[in-house]
C-alpha positions in Angstrom: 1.3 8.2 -16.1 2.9 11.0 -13.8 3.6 9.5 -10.4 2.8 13.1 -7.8 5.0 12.6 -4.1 2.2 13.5 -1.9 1.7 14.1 1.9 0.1 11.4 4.1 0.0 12.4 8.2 1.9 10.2 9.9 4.1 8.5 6.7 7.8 7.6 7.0 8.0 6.8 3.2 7.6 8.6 0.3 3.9 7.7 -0.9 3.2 8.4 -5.0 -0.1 9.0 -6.2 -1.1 9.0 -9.6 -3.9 7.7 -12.3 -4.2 4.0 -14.0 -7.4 2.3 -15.8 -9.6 4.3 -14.3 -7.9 4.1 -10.4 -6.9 6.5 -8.6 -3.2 4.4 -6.9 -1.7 5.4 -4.0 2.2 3.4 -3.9 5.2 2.9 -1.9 8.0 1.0 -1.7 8.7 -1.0 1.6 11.4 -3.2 0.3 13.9 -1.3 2.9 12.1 -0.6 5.5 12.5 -2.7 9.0 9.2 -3.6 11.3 6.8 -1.9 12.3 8.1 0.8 8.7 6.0 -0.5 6.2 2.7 -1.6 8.9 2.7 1.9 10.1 3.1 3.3 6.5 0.7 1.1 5.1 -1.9 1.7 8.0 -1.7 5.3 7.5 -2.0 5.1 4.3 -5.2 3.1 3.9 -6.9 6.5 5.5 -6.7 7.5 2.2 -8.5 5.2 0.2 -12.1 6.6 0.5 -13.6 5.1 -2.4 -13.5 1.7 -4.5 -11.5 3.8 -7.4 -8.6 4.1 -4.4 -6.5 1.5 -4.2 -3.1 1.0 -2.5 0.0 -0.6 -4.0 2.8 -1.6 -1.8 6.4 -3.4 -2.7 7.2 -5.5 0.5 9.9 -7.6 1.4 7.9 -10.6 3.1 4.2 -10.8 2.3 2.3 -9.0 5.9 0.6 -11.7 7.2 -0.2 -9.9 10.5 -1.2 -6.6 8.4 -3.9 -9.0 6.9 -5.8 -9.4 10.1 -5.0 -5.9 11.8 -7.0 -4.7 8.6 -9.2 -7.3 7.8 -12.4 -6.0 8.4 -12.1 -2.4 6.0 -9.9 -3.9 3.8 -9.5 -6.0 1.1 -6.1 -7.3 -0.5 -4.7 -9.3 -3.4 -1.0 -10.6 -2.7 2.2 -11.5 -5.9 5.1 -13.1 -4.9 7.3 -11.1 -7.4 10.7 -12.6 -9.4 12.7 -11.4 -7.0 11.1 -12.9 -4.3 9.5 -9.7 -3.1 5.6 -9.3 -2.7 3.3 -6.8 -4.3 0.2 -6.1 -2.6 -2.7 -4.4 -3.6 -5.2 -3.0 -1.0 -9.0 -1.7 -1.5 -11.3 -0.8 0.9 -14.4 -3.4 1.4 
């Protein structure tokens, strides 16, 4: 898998993009940021998912609860509470 820095309008973080099983993942890393970082870069973000082989793969350090509703009605998401106590989320368009 090659992970490809790409250019998303409005991002603060750098956003990968590459290929897995058949998906094409969008990711960043949030881990860092301080509010509203990773909303904005996640909202932003989502505009790129156009089909349901986009999906969108965020490290956070809390899970987004408000993110859930703001995007609730477009969006789909599966949540991990990771090791480290960090939460990956996976986003797909509805």
């Amino acid at each position: 898998m090659q992970k490809k820095l790409v250019t998303v309008p409005r991002a603060t973080l750098e956003i990968y993009n590459y290929q897995e099983d058949g998906l094409n993942v969008y990711e960043f890393d949030a881990t860092e940021c301080s509010p509203p970082e990773p909303m904005v870069n996640t909202i932003v973000t989502l505009e790129m998912l156009k089909n349901e082989n986009d999906i969108l793969r965020v490290n956070y350090f809390h899970e987004p609860m408000p993110l859930y509703e703001r995007i609730a009605t477009l969006f789909s998401y599966e949540s991990k509470e990771l090791e480290n106590g960090n939460f990956l989320v996976i986003f797909r368009r509805k």
